[in-house]
ZABA-200512 format. One record per residue (C-alpha): x, y, z; residue in one letter; residue number from 1. Coordinates in Angstrom, 2 decimals. Each point is the difference from the previous one (the first is absolute). Layout:
NODE       xx       yy       zz  type  seq
NODE        X        Y        Z     A  NUM
...
//
This chain:
NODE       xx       yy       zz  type  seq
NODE    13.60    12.84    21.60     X    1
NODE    -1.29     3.06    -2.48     X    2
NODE    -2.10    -0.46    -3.17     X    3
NODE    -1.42     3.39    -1.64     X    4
NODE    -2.05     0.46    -2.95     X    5
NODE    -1.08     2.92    -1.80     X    6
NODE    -2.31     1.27    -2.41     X    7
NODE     0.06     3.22    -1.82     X    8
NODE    -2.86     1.73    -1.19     X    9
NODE     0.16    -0.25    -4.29     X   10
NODE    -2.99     0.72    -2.65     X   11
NODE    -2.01    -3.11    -0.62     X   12
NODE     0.99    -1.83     3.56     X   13
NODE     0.11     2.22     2.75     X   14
NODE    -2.03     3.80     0.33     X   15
NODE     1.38    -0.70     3.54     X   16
NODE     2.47    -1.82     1.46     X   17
NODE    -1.17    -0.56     3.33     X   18
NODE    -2.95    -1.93    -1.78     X   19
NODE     3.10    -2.86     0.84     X   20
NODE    -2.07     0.17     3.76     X   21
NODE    -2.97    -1.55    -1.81     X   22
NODE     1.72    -2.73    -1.59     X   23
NODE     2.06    -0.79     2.62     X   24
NODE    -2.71     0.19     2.70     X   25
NODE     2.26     1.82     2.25     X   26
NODE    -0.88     4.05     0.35     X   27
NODE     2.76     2.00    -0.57     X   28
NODE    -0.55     2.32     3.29     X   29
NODE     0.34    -3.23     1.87     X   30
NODE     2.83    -2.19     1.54     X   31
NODE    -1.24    -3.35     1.04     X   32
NODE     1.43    -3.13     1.35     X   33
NODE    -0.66    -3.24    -0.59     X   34
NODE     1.34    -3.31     1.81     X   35
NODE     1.28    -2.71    -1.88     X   36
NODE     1.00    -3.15     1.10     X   37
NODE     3.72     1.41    -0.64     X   38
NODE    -0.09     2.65     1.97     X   39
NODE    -1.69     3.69    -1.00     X   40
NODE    -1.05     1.94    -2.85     X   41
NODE     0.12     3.65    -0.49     X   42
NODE    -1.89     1.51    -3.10     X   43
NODE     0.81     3.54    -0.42     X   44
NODE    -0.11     2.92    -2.94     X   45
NODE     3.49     2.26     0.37     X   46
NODE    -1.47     1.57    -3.04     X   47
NODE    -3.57     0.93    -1.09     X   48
NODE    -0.61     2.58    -2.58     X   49
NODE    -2.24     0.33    -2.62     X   50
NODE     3.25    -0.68    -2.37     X   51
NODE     1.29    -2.72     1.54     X   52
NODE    -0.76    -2.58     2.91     X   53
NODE     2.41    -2.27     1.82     X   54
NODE    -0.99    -2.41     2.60     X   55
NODE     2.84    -2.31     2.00     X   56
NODE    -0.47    -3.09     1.65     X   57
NODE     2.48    -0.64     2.85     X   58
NODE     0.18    -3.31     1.48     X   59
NODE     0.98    -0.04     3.75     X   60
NODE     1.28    -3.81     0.33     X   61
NODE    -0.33    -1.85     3.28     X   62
NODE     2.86    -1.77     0.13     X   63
NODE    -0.50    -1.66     2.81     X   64
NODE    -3.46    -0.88    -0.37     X   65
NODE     0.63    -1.25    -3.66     X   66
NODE     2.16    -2.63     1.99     X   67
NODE    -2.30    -1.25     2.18     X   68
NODE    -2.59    -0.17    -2.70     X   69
NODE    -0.04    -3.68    -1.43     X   70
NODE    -0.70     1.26    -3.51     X   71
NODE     2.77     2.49    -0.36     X   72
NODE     2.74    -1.13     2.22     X   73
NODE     1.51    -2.62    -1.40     X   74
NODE     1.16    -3.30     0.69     X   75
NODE     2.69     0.79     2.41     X   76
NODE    -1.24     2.48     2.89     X   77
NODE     2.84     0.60     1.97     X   78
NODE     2.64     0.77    -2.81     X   79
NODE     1.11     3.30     0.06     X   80
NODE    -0.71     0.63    -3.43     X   81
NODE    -3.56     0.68     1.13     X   82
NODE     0.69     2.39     2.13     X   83
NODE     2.67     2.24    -1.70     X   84
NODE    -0.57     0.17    -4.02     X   85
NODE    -1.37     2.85    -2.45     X   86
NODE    -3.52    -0.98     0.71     X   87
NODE    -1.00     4.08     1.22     X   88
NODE     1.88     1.44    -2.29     X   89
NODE    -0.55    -1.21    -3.42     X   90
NODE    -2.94    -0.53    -2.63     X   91
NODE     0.14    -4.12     0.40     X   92
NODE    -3.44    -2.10    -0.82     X   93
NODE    -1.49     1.16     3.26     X   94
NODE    -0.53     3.09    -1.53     X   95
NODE    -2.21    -1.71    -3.03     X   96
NODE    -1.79    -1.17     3.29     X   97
NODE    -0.72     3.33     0.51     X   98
NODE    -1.22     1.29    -2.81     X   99
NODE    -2.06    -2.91    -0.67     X  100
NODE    -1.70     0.63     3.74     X  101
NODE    -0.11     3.71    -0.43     X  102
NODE    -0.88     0.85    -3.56     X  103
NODE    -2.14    -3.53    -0.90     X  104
NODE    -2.84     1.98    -0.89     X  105
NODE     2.13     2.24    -2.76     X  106
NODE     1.99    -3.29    -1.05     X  107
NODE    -3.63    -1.46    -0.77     X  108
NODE    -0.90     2.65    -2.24     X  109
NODE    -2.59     1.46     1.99     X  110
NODE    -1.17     3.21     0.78     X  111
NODE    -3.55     1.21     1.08     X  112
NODE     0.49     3.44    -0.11     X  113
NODE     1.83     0.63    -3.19     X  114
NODE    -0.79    -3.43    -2.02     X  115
NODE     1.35     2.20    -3.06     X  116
NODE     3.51     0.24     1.03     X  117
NODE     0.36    -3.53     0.56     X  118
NODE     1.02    -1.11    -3.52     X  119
NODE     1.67     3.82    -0.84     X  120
NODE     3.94    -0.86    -0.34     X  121
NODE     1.42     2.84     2.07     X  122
NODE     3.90     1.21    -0.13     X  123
NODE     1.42    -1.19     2.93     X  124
NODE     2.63    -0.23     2.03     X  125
NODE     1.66    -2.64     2.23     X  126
NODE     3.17     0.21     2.73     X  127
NODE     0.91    -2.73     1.69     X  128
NODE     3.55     1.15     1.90     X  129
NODE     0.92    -2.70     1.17     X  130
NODE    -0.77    -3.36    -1.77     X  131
NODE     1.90    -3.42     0.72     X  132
NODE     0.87    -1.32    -3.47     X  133
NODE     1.52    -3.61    -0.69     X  134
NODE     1.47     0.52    -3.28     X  135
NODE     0.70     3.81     0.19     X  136
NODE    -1.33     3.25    -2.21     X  137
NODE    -0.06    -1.93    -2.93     X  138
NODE    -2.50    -2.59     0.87     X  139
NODE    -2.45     3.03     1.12     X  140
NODE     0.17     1.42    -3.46     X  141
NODE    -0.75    -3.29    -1.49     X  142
NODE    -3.14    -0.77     2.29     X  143
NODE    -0.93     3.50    -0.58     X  144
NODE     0.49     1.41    -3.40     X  145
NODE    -1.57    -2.84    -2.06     X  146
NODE    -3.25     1.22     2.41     X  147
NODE     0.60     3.43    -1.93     X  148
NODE     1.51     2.14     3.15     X  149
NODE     2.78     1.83    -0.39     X  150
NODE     2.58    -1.49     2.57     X  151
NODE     2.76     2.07     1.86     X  152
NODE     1.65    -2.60     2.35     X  153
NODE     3.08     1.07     1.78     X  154
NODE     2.31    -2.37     1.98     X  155
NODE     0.68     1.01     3.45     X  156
NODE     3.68    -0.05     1.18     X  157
NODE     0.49    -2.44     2.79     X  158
NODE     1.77     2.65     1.67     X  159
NODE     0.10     3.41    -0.96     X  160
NODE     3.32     0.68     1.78     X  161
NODE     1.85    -3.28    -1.68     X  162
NODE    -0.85     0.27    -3.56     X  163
NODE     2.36    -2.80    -0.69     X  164
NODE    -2.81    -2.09     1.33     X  165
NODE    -2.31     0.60    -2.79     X  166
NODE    -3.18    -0.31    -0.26     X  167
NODE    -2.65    -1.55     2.40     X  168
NODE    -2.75    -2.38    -0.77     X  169
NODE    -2.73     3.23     0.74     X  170
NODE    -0.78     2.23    -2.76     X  171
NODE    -2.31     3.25     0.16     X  172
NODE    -2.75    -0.15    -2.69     X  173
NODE    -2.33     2.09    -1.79     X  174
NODE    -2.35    -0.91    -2.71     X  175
NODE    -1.29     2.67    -2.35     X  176
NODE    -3.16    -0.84    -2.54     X  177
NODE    -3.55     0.32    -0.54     X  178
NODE    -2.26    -2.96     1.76     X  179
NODE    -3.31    -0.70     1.55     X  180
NODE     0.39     0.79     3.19     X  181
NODE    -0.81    -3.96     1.34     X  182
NODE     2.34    -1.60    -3.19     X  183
NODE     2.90     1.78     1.76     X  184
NODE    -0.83    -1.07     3.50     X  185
NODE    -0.36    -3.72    -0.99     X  186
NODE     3.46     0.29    -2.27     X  187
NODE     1.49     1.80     3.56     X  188
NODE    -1.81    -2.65     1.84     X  189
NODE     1.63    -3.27    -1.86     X  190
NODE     3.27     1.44    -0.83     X  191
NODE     1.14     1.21     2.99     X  192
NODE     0.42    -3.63     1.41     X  193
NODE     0.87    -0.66    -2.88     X  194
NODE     3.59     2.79    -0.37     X  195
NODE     0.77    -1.61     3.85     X  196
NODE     0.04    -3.54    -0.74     X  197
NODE    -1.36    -0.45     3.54     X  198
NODE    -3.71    -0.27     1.56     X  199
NODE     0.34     0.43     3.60     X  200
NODE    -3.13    -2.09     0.53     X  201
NODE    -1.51    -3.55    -0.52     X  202
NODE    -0.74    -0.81    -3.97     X  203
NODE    -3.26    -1.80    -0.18     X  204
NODE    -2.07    -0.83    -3.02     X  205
NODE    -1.74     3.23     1.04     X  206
NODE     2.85     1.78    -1.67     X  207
NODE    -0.91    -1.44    -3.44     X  208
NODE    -3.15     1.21     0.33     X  209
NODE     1.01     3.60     1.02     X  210
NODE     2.68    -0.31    -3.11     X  211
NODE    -2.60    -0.78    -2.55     X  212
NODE    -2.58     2.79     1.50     X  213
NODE     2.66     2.67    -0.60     X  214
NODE     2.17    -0.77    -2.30     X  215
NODE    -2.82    -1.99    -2.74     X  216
NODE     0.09     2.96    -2.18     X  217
NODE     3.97     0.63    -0.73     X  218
NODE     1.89    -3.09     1.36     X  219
NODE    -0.68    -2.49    -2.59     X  220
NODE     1.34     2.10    -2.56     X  221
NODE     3.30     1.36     1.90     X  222
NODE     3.10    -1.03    -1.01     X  223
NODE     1.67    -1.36     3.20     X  224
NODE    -3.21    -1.53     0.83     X  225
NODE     1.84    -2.89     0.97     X  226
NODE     1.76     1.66     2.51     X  227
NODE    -2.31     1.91     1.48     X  228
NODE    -2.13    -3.04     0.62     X  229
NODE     2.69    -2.00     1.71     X  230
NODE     1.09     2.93     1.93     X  231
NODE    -3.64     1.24     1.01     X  232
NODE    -1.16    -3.44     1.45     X  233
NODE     3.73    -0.67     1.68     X  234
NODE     1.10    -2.77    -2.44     X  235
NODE    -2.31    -2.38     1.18     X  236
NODE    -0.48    -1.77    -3.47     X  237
NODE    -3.43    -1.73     0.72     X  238
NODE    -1.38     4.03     0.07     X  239
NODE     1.71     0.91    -2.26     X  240
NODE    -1.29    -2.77    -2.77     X  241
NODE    -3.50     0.82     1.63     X  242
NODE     0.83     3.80    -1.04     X  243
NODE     0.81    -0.68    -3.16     X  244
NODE    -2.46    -2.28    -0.65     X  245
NODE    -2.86     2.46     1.32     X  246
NODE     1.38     2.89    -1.62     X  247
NODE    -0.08    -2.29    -3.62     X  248
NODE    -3.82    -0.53     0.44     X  249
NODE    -0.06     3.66    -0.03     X  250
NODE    -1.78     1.32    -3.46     X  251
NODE     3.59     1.87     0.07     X  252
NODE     2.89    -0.53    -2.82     X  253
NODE     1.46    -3.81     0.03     X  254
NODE     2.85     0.00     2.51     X  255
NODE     2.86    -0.77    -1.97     X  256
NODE     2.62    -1.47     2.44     X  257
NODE    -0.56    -2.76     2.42     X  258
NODE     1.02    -0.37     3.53     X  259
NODE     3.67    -0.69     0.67     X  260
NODE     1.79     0.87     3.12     X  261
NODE     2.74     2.28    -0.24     X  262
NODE     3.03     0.47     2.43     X  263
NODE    -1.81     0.56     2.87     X  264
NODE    -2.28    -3.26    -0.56     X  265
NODE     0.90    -3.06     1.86     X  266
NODE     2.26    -2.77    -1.12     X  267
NODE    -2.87    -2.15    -0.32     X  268
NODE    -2.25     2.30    -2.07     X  269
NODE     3.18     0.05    -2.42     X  270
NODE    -0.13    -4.03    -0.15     X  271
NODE    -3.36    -0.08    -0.24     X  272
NODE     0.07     1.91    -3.32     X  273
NODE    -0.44    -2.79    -2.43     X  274
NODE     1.81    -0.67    -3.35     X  275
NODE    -3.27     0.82    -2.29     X  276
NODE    -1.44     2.57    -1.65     X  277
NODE    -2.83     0.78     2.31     X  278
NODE    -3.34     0.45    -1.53     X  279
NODE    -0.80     3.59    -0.80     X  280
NODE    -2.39     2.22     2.32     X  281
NODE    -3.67    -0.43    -0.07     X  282
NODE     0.00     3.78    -1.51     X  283
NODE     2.13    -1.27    -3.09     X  284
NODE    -2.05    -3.56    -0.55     X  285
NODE    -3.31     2.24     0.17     X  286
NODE     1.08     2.15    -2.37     X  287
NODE     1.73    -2.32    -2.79     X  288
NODE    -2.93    -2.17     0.08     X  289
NODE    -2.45     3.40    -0.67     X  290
NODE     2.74     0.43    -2.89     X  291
NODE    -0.34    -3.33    -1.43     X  292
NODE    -3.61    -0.01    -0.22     X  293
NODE     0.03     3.42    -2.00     X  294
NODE     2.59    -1.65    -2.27     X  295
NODE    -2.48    -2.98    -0.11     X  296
NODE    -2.74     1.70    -1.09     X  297
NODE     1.97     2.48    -2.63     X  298
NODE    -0.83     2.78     1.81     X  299
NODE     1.55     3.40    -1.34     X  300
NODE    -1.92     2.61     1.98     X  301
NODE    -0.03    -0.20     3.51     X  302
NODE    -1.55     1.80     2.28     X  303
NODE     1.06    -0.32     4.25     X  304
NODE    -3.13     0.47     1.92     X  305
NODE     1.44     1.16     3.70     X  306
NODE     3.72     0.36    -1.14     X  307
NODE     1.14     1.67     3.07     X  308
NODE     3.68     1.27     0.15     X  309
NODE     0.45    -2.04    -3.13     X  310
NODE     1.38    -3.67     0.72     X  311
NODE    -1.49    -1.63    -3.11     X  312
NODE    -0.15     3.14    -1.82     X  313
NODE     4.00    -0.56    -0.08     X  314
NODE    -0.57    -3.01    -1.46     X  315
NODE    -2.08     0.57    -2.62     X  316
NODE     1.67     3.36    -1.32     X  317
NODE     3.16    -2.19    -0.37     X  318
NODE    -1.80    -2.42    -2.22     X  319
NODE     0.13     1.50    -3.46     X  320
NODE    -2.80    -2.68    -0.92     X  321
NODE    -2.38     2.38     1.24     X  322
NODE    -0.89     3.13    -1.98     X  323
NODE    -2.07     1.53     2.49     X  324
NODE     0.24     0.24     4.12     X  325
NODE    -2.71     1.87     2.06     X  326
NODE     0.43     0.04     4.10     X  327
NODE    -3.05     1.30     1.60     X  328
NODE    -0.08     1.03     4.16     X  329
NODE    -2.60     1.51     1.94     X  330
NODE     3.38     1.25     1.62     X  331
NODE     1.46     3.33    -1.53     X  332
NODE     3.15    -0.52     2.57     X  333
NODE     0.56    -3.62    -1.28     X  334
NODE    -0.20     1.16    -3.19     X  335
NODE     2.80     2.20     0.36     X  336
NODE     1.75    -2.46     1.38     X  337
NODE    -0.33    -2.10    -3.09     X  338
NODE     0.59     2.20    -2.11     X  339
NODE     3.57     0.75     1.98     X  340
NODE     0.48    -4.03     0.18     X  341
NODE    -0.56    -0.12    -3.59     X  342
NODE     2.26     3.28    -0.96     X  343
NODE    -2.88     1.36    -2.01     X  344
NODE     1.13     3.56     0.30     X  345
NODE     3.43    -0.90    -1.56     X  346
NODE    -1.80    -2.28    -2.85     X  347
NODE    -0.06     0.78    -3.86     X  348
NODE    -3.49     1.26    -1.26     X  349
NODE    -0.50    -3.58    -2.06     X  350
NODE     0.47    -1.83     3.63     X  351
NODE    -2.45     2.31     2.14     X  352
NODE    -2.36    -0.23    -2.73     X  353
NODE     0.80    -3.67     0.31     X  354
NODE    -0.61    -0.25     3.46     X  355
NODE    -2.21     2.15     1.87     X  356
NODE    -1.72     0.80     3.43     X  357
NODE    -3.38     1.04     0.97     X  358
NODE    -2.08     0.94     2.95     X  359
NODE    -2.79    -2.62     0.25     X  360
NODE    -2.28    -1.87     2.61     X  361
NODE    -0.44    -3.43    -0.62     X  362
NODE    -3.87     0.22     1.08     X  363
NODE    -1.22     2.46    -2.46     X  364
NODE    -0.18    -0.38    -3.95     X  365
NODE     2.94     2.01    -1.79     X  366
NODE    -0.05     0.15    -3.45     X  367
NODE     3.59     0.62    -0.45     X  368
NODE     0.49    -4.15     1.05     X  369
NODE    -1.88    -1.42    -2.74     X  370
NODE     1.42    -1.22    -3.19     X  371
NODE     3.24    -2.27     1.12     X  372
NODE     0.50    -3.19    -0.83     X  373
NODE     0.79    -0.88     3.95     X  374
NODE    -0.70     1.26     3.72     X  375
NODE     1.92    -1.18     2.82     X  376
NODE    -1.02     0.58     4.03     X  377
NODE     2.68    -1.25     1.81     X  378
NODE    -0.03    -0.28     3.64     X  379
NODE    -3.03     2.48    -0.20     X  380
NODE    -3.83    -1.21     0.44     X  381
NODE     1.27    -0.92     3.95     X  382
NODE     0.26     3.97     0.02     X  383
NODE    -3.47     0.65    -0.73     X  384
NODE    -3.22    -0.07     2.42     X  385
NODE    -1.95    -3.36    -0.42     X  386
NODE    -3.29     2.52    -0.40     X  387
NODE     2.25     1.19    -3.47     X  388
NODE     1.21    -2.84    -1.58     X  389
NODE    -3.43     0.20    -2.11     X  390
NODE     0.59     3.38    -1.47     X  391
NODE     4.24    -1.43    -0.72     X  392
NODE    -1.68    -2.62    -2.04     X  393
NODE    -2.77     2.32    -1.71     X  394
NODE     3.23     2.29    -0.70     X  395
NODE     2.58    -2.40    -1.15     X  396
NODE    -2.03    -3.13    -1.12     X  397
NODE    -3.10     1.97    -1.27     X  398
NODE     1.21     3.07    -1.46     X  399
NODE     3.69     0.13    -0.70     X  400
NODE    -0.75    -3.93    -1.47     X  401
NODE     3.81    -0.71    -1.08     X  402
NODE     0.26    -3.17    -1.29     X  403
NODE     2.12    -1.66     2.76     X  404
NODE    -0.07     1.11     3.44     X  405
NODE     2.67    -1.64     2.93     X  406
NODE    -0.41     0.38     3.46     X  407
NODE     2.12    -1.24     2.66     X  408
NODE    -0.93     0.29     3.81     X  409
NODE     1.48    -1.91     3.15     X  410
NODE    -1.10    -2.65     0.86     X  411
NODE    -1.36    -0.13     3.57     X  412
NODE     0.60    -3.99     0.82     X  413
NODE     3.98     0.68    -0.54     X  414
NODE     0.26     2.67     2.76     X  415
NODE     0.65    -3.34     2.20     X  416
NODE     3.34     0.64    -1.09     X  417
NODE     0.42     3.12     0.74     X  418
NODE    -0.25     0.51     3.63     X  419
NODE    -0.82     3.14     2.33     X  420
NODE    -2.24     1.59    -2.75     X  421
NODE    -2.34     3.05     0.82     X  422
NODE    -3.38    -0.93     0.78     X  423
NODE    -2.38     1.26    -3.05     X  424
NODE    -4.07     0.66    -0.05     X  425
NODE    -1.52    -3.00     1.98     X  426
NODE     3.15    -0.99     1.77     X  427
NODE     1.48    -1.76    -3.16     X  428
NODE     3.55     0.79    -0.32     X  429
NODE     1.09     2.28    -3.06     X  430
NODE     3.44     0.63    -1.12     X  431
NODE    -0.62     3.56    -0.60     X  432
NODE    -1.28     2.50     2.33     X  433
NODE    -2.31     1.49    -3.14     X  434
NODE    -1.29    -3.74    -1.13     X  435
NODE    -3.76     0.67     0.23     X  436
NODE    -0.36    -4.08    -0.02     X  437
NODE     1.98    -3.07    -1.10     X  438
NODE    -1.62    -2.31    -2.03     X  439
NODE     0.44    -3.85     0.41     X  440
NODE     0.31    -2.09    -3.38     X  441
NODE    -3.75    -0.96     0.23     X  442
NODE    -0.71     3.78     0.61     X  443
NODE     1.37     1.21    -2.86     X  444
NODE    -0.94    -2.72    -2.40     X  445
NODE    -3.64     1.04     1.04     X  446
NODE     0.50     3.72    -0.70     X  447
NODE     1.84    -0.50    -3.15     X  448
NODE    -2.80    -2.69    -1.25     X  449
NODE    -2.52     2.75     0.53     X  450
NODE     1.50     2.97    -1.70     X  451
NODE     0.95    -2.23    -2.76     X  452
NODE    -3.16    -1.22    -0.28     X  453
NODE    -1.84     3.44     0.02     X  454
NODE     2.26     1.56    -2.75     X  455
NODE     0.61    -2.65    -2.30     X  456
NODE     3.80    -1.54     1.01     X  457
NODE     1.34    -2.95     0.40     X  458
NODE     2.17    -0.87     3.14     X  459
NODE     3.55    -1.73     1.01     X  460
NODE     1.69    -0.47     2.57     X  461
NODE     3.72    -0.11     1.14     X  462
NODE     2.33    -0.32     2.85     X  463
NODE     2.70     2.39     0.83     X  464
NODE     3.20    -1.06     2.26     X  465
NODE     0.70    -2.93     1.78     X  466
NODE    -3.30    -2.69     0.36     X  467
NODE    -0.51    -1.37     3.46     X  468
NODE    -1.98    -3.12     0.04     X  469
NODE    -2.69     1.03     2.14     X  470
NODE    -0.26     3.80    -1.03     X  471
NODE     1.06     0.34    -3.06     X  472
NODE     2.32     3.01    -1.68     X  473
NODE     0.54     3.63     2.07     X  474
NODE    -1.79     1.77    -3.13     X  475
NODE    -2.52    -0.82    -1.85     X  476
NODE    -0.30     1.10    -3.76     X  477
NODE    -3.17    -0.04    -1.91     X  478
NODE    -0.08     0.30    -3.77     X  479
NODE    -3.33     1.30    -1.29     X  480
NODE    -0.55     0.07    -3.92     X  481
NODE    -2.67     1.73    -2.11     X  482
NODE    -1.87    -2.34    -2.04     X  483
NODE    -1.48     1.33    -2.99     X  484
NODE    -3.86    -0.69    -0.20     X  485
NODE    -1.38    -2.69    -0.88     X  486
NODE     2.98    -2.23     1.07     X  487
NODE    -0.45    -3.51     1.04     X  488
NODE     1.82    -3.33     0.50     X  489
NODE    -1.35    -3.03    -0.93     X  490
NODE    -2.14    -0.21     3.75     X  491
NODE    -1.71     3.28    -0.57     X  492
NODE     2.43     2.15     2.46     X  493
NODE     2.40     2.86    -1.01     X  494
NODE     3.60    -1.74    -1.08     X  495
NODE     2.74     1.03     3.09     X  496
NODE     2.54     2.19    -0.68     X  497
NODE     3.65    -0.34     0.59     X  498
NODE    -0.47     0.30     3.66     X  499
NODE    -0.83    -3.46    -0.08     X  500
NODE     3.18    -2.44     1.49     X  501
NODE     0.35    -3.70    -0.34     X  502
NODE    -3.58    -0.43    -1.74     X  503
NODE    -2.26     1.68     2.75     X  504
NODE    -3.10     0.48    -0.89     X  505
NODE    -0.87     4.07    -0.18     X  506
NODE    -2.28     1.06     2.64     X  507
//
């Protein structure tokens, strides 16, 4: 099994190629070896110029040992299928085994000795000769291309001497684009499986968690999400709801579609499907019910504190009731991506005057976010350093001052019902590898009370998603609404604003 990738030196990514070493922790005047649990790994550099780098991972399968290894051979031992099949010969998932063992360290995003280069998007490209693919070269350019690579799949013949035979199952690929160097290892790294339809291993709720870690930033938003998912975490439909669910508490777009098998599901997962409508994603319910209280409280100028690649952004630039849209990131490379999500660059002057983006941190007063009628942090304040979330409030609450402000945040008493989280700070599961903290309901009714109190706002509270008995809604959504001085109800207090549901008192 072969996998090469290549990067060529360009202005404003690489001076020198061979800076790929760094990144990839692997010297280019080195071979090494590594041993997996499938056999050995051979990391070498057939090219390594100051123009351009390549470095190719071979896979040397054990096929023998793989058998007598309970997690990758199989349920039936002594069928000969385990001894004679492509295993050493083509790019199947135990090669995303290997680059996850090999190159974790450049998947991760890390690199000590050129930290710079870590978030540079370098032109690269990626061979894989010989790739098993369930569903031929078209499904390849359909996980691929909506990820922005440009795709050259070609079908192998099943035999090159009876071309009446047509095509095989295998097809050679190579991927052409501009990436971070660990965004294209982690697409490699869950789409491989993925194109052979096949994991020659155990599926365990581990894989969810491995699926979320690398694919968090671009799966929610892919088209054949669905797909993927089912295929990824070998149609076992209680992962795959986990998936989804998990990847839905993301602060990512909503995911649109819901899980249903497809023809490689079982029989049962087909009767299962019931007859209803299900209930949208959490993604979609958090962000209609941010909607609704802007409409609420007449809001015409919003501003998105924390956008990120955009998800409510869409929503709000396709709401003609509001005259003015600002999305603010600390994050020049989500911006970007917003900007792309919300086809800026293509948009009439009117519009991007309309609806605008700008480089901001939420912990430090900006000017430029004062005046709107509305600011929104969605799925954001979890993102931010407990020792910060003064300053966020001195910046949002104290100086910006719009007259409504919504939050929504998880809440942590749900994650009961989402099982095999990541352990957070303190050992309290989180449902985001970047969640700072989760705050329970009695957490964040404390915080809110206290900022409201200091700058003068009244506070309400809401649920988002489905309401267990015990631990109430997945999100919480907080409503908090300037009240002009010298306010008072009848018992001396500042009058709640509409955040306030079924008569609760504002806190």
């Amino acid at each position: 099994m072969l996998v090469t990738l290549a990067a060529t030196a360009s202005p404003g990514t690489l001076d020198d190629a061979t800076d790929l070493g760094f990144l990839l922790h692997k010297h280019p005047d080195r071979a090494q070896v590594f041993d997996l649990p499938v056999g050995r790994a051979h990391v070498f550099y057939p090219e390594a110029t100051a123009e351009r780098c390549e470095v190719a991972l071979l896979l040397e399968v054990d096929p023998v040992g793989i058998v007598r290894n309970k997690r990758f051979g199989g349920g039936d031992a002594f069928a000969l299928a385990q001894y004679v099949n492509d295993r050493p010969y083509a790019a199947s998932s135990m090669v995303a085994v290997a680059l996850g063992k090999v190159f974790a360290t450049a998947m991760a995003g890390r690199c000590d000795a050129r930290p710079g280069l870590v978030d540079v998007e370098l032109p690269l490209d990626v061979h894989v000769p010989s790739l098993p693919c369930r569903g031929g070269a078209d499904l390849a350019r359909r996980l691929f291309e909506p990820l922005g690579w440009h795709v050259t799949a070609t079908a192998e013949p099943l035999d090159p001497t009876v071309p009446a035979w047509g095509a095989s199952r295998y097809v050679d690929l190579r991927l052409r684009g501009t990436r971070r160097l660990a965004d294209a290892l982690a697409q490699l790294y869950v789409l491989l499986p993925v194109l052979d339809d096949a994991k020659h291993y155990w599926v365990s709720t581990d894989e969810v968690d491995k699926l979320v870690r690398a694919g968090g930033g671009w799966l929610a938003d892919h088209p054949e999400r669905a797909q993927i998912l089912r295929r990824y975490l070998a149609h076992q439909r209680r992962y795959v709801e986990d998936a989804t669910a998990r990847l839905a508490a993301l602060d990512g777009d909503a995911l649109a579609d819901t899980v249903e098998p497809d023809g490689g599901a079982s029989p049962d997962d087909a009767a299962s499907a019931g007859a209803d409508a299900p209930e949208p994603p959490l993604a979609r319910q958090r962000a209609d019910a941010v909607l609704a209280v802007l409409h609420e409280v007449g809001a015409r100028t919003v501003v998105d504190l924390g956008c990120g690649e955009g998800a409510l952004l869409r929503c709000l630039a396709a709401d003609r009731t509001f005259t003015r849209v600002l999305g603010t990131d600390v994050s020049a490379r989500e911006l970007e991506r917003a900007a792309a999500r919300l086809r800026l660059h293509d948009a009439s002057d009117a519009e991007r005057e309309r609806v605008r983006l700008l480089q901001s941190s939420l912990t430090y007063t900006d000017d430029r976010v004062t005046g709107f009628d509305a600011a929104v942090l969605m799925e954001v304040v979890e993102h931010v350093e407990p020792s910060r979330l003064d300053a966020l409030a001195h910046a949002v609450l104290g100086h910006a001052r719009p007259r409504t402000v919504v939050v929504t945040t998880p809440n942590a008493e749900y994650n009961v019902h989402y099982p095999n989280l990541l352990d957070g700070p303190g050992g309290r599961p989180v449902r985001h590898p970047d969640h700072r903290f989760e705050w329970t309901r009695a957490e964040l009714r404390a915080w809110a009370a206290a900022v409201a109190d200091r700058y003068g706002y009244a506070v309400g509270h809401r649920d988002v998603g489905p309401i267990s008995p015990d631990v109430g809604a997945p999100t919480q959504l907080v409503v908090l609404t300037l009240v002009p001085e010298g306010a008072v109800d009848q018992g001396g207090t500042t009058a709640a604003g509409p955040g306030t549901r079924d008569g609760e008192e504002a806190r």
